[in-house]
C-alpha positions in Angstrom: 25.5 54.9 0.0 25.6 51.7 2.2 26.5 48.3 0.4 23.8 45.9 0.0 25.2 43.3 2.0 26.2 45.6 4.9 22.9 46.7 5.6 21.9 44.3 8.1 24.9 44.3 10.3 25.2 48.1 10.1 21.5 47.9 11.4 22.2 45.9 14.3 25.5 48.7 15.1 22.9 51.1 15.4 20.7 49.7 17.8 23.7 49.1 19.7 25.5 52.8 19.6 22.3 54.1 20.2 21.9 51.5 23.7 25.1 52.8 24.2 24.5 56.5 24.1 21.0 56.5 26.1 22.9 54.3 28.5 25.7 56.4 29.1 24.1 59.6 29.3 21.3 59.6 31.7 19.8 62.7 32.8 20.6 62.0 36.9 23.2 58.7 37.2 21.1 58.9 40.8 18.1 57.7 38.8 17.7 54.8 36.5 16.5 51.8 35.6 17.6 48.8 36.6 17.8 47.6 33.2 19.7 50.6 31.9 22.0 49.8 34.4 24.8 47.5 34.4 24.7 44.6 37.0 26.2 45.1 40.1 28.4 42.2 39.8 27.8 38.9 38.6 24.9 38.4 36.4 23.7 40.1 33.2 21.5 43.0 31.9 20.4 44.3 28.6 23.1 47.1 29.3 25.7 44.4 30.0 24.9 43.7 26.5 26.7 46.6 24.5 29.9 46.3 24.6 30.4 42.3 23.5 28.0 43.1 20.8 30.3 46.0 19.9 33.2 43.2 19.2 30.5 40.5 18.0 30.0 43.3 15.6 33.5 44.3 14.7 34.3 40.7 14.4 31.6 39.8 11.7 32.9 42.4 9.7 36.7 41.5 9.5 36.0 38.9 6.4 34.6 41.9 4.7 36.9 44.3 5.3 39.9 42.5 4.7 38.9 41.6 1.2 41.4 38.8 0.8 43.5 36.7 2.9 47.1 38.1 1.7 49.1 39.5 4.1 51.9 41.2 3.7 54.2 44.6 5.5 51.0 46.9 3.6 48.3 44.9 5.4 49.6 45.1 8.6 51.0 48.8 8.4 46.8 49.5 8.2 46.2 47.1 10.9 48.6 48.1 12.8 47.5 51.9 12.4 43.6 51.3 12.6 44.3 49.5 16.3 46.2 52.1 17.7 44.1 54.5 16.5 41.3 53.3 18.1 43.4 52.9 20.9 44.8 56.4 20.9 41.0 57.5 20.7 40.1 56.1 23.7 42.6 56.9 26.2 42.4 60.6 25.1 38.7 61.1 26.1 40.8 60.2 29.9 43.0 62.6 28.9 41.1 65.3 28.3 39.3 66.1 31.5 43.0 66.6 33.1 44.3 68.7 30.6 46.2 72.0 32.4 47.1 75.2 29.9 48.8 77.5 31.4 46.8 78.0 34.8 43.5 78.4 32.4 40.1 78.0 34.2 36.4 77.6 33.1 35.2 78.7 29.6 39.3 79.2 28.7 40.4 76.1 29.4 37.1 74.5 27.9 38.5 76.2 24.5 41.8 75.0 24.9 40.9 71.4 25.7 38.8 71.4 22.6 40.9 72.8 20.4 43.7 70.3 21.3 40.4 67.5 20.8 40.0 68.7 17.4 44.0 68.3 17.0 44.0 64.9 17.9 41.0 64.1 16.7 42.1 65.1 12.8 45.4 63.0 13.5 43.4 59.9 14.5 40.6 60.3 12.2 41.9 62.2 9.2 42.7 60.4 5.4 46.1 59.6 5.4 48.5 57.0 3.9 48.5 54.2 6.3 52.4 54.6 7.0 51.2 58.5 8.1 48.7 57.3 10.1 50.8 54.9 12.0 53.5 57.3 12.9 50.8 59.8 13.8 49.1 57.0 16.3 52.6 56.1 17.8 53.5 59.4 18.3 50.3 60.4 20.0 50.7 56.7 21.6 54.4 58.0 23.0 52.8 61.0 24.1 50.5 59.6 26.5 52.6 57.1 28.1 55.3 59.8 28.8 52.6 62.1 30.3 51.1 59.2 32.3 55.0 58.0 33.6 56.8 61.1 33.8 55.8 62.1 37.4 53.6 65.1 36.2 51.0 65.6 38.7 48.3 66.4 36.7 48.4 62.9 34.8 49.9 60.7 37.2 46.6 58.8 38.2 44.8 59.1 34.4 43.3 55.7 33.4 45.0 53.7 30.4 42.5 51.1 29.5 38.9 51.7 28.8 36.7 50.7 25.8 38.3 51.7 22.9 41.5 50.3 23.8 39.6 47.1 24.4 38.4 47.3 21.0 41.8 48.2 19.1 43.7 45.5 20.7 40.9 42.8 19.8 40.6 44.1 16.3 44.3 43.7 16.0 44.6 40.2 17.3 41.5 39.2 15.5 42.6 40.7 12.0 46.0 38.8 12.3 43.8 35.9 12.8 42.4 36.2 9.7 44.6 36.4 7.5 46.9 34.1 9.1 44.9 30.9 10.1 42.2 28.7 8.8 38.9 28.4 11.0 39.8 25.2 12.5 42.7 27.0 14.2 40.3 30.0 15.4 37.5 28.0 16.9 40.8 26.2 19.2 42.2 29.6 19.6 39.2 30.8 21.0 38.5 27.1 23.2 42.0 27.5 24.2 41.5 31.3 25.4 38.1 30.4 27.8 39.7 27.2 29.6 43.0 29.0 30.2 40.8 32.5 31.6 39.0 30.0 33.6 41.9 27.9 35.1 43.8 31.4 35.7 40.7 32.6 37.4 40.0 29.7 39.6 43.8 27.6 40.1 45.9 30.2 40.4 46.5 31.8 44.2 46.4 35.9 44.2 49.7 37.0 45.3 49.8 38.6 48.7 46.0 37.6 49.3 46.0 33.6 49.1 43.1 31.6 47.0 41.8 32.0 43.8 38.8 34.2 43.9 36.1 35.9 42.0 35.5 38.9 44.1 35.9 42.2 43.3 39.4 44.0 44.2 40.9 41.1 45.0 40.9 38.1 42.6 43.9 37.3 39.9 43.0 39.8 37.2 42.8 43.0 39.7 46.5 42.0 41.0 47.7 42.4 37.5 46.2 45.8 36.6 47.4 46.8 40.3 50.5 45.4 40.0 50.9 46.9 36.0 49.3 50.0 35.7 48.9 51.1 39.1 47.6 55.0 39.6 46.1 54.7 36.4 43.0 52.3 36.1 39.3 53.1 36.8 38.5 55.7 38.9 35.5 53.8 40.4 38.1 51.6 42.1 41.7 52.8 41.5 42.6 49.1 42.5 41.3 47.0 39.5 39.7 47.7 35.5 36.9 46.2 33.8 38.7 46.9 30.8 41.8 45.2 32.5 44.9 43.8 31.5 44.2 39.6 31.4 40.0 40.1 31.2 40.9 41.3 27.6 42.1 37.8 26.4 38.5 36.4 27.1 37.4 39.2 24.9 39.5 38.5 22.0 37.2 35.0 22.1 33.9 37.4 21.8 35.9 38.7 18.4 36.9 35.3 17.3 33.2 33.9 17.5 32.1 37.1 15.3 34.7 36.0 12.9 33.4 32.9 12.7 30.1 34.2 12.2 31.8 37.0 9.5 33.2 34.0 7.2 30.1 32.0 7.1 28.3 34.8 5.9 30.9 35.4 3.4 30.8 31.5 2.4 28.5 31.9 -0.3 26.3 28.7 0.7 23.3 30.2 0.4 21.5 32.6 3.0 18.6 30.1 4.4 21.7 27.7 5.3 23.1 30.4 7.1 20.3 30.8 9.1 19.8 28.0 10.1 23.2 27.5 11.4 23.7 30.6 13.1 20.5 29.8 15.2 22.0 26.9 16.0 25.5 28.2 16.9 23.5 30.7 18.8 21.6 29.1 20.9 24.1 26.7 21.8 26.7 29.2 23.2 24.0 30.9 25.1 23.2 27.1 26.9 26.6 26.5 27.3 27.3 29.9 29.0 24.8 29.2 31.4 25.5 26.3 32.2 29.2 27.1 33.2 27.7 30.1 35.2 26.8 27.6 37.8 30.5 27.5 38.4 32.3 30.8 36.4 29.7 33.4 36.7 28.7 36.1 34.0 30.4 38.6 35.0 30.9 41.6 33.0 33.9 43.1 34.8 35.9 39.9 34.9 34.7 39.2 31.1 34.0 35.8 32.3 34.2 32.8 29.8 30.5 32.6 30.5 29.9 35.9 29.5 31.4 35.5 26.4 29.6 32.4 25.2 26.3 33.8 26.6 26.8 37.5 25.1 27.8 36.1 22.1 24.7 34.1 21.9 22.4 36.1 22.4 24.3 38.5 19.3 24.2 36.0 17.0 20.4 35.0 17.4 19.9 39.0 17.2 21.8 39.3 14.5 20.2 36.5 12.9 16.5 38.2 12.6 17.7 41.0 12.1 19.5 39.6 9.3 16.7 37.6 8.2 14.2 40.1 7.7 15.8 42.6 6.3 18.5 40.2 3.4 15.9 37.4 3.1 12.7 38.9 3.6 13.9 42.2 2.2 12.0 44.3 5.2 13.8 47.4 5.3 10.9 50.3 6.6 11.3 51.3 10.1 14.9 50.2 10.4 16.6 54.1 8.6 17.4 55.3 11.7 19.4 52.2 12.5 21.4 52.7 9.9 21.9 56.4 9.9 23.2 55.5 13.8 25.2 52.3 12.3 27.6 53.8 9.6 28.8 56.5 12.1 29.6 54.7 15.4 32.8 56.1 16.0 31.6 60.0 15.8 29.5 59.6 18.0 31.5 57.2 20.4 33.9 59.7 20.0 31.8 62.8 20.7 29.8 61.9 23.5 32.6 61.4 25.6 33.6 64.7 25.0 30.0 66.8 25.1 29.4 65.7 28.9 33.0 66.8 30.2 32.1 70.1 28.4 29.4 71.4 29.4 30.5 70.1 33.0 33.1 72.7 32.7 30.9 75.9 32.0 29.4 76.8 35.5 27.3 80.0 36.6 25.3 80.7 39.6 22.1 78.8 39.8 18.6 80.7 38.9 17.7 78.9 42.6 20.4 79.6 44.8 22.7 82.5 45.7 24.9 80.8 46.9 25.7 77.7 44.9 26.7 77.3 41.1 25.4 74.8 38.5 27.0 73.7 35.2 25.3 73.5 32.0 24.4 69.9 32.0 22.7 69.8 35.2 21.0 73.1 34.1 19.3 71.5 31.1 18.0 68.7 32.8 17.1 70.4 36.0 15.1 73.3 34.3 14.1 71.9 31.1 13.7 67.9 32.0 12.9 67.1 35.2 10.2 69.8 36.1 7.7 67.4 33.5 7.8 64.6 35.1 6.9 63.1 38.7 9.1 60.1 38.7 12.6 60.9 38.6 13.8 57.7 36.8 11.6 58.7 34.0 12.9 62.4 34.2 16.4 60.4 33.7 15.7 58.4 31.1 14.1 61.4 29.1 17.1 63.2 29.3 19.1 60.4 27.5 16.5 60.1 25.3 17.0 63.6 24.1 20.2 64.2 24.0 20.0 60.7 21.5 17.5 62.7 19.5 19.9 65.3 19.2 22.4 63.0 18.0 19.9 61.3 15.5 19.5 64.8 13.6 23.3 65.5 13.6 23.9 62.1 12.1 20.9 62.4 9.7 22.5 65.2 8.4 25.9 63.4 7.8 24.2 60.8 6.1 22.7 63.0 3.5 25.9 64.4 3.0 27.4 61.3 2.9 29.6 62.4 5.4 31.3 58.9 6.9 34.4 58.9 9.5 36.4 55.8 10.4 39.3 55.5 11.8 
């Protein structure tokens, strides 16, 4: 079912999606542990963590994917589709907590909303030719923008960027990369990309504030999503995105050193060599993005140069023993449900975006008050988490942890199946 040579990097996706999902869906966001949270501003966690592994990982695979390095109109046609497809993805799970249906409340508009999800999510996901798939994306593409521009009031402060759209526009500069340029070129690309973040991060005065800064609201990259997509960026801030406009080209760097990573796997000169060199290439990015911390923190929101080389790092010597004992040493017990999480990433990206917002939107009157309601997801965790447990980060952290065990028998069951969906 899952190629050979797959196996480890799939492994290491798993243990990511699944950080990702416990992370994301805590029981109470009131309570939880430091660790599972990400750092207030500069600095790093293992929760940090997730998302450059998530373009580490996308990276490595690239060589693989893109079995040759031909490039012609096909090749980019299903390039061209596959980003905005992810990219469509991600700004509809913004989307769809503001959709309106003809003055529909509760349980009716829950239906409509996912109705119209399983819509999109067939034209985004389905099996079509990769012309089909692209017109589909750009239509749905068109869609939003003239929802999010058009003055409507229900859409006129929905964010554009987020994750996904991160992730689309990386894989697309990143597969043109490829195809188009030897590794010499990459590995200056990528140099090129940190020292020019860094200078535009430190040189450059913000307009209509004065110095360059690094604080948050107010340094170079949170003028440009204000200035650019203003009304439509995080709703934590409304001012400035993590998953901004000019923090993205650091991030195409965290993609470039996975490609790097992706080819010498794919050079054929012998498994023990590769080892050996990406412990090296590992370790050294992680020194080197400490180092420059002393003077361009790590920084998750800012996507700091620092946090690139030291993210990266750390994947690649990660990746490395996981690679190590389960291709060389040929270890594969205790590593299935990995895997099972690995080869289905974006289904469950996908979905558990979706599954909060829902069952946010069916309320009824709580079993302990007369006078107040409660919706369905604080109803599971208030009556059927948090009465076991004393401490109410643990109660928290149970709650993700269920709701990922939940997850882990859905996607058992599409693995058995063989039931695999890419976009």
């Amino acid at each position: 079912m899952v190629k050979e040579c797959f196996i480890s990097l799939d492994i290491f996706r798993g243990l990511t999606v699944l950080m990702m999902t416990i992370v994301n869906n805590p029981g109470n966001w009131s309570g939880i542990y430091p660790p599972l949270e990400h750092a207030e501003w500069n600095g790093c966690t293992p929760t940090d963590l997730v998302f450059p592994f998530f373009i580490f990982i996308m990276g490595v695979a690239i060589p693989f994917a893109l079995h040759s390095n031909t490039f012609d109109d096909s090749t980019l046609t299903k390039i061209l589709a596959r980003a905005l497809r992810i990219i469509c993805l991600g700004i509809f799970f913004n989307y769809f907590g503001k959709i309106k249906l003809f003055g529909l409340e509760g349980i009716s508009l829950l239906m409509g909303r996912l109705i119209i999800t399983f819509g999109v999510g067939y034209a985004l996901l389905g099996n079509f030719t990769s012309k089909i798939k692209l017109s589909l994306a750009l239509t749905i593409l068109a869609l939003y923008l003239f929802l999010a521009f058009g003055g409507m009031e229900a859409y006129k402060e929905v964010r554009l960027p987020g994750v996904l759209q991160r992730i689309g526009i990386v894989y697309f500069f990143i597969s043109l990369l490829y195809l188009k340029t030897n590794q010499k070129t990459q590995i200056i690309t990528a140099i090129a990309l940190l020292l020019g973040y860094w200078a535009l991060m430190t040189l450059v005065p913000v307009p209509g504030i004065g110095g360059a800064n690094l604080e948050k609201g107010t340094n170079l990259a949170a003028w440009i999503d204000n200035t650019l997509l203003k009304g439509h960026l995080w709703v934590y801030s409304k001012t400035w995105d993590p998953e901004g406009i000019l923090s993205t080209l650091p991030a195409i760097t965290t993609g470039i050193i996975g490609l790097l990573i992706g080819q010498l796997l794919n050079s054929g000169i012998g498994k023990l060599r590769i080892i050996k060199k990406m412990i090296i290439a590992g370790s050294i990015l992680v020194i080197i993005g400490l180092v420059w911390h002393t003077v361009f923190p790590i920084n998750k929101s800012l996507w700091t140069s620092s946090y690139v080389l030291f993210t990266a790092g750390i994947g690649i010597l990660i990746f490395t023993a996981l690679y190590y004992i389960i291709d060389i040493l040929d270890i594969r017990k205790g590593f299935k449900l990995f895997l099972i999480w690995g080869v289905n990433p974006m289904i469950v990206f996908s979905f558990s975006q979706i599954i909060p917002q829902g069952l946010r939107m069916i309320e009824f009157q709580n079993p302990n008050s007369t006078s107040e309601q409660i919706n369905l997801q604080q109803y599971f965790y208030s009556f059927w988490i948090l009465p076991y447990f004393n401490n109410p980060m643990s109660a928290s952290l149970a709650g993700a942890i269920v709701y990922s065990c939940i997850w882990s028998f859905i996607l058992c069951l599409f693995y058995k199946n063989g039931l695999l969906f890419k976009v």
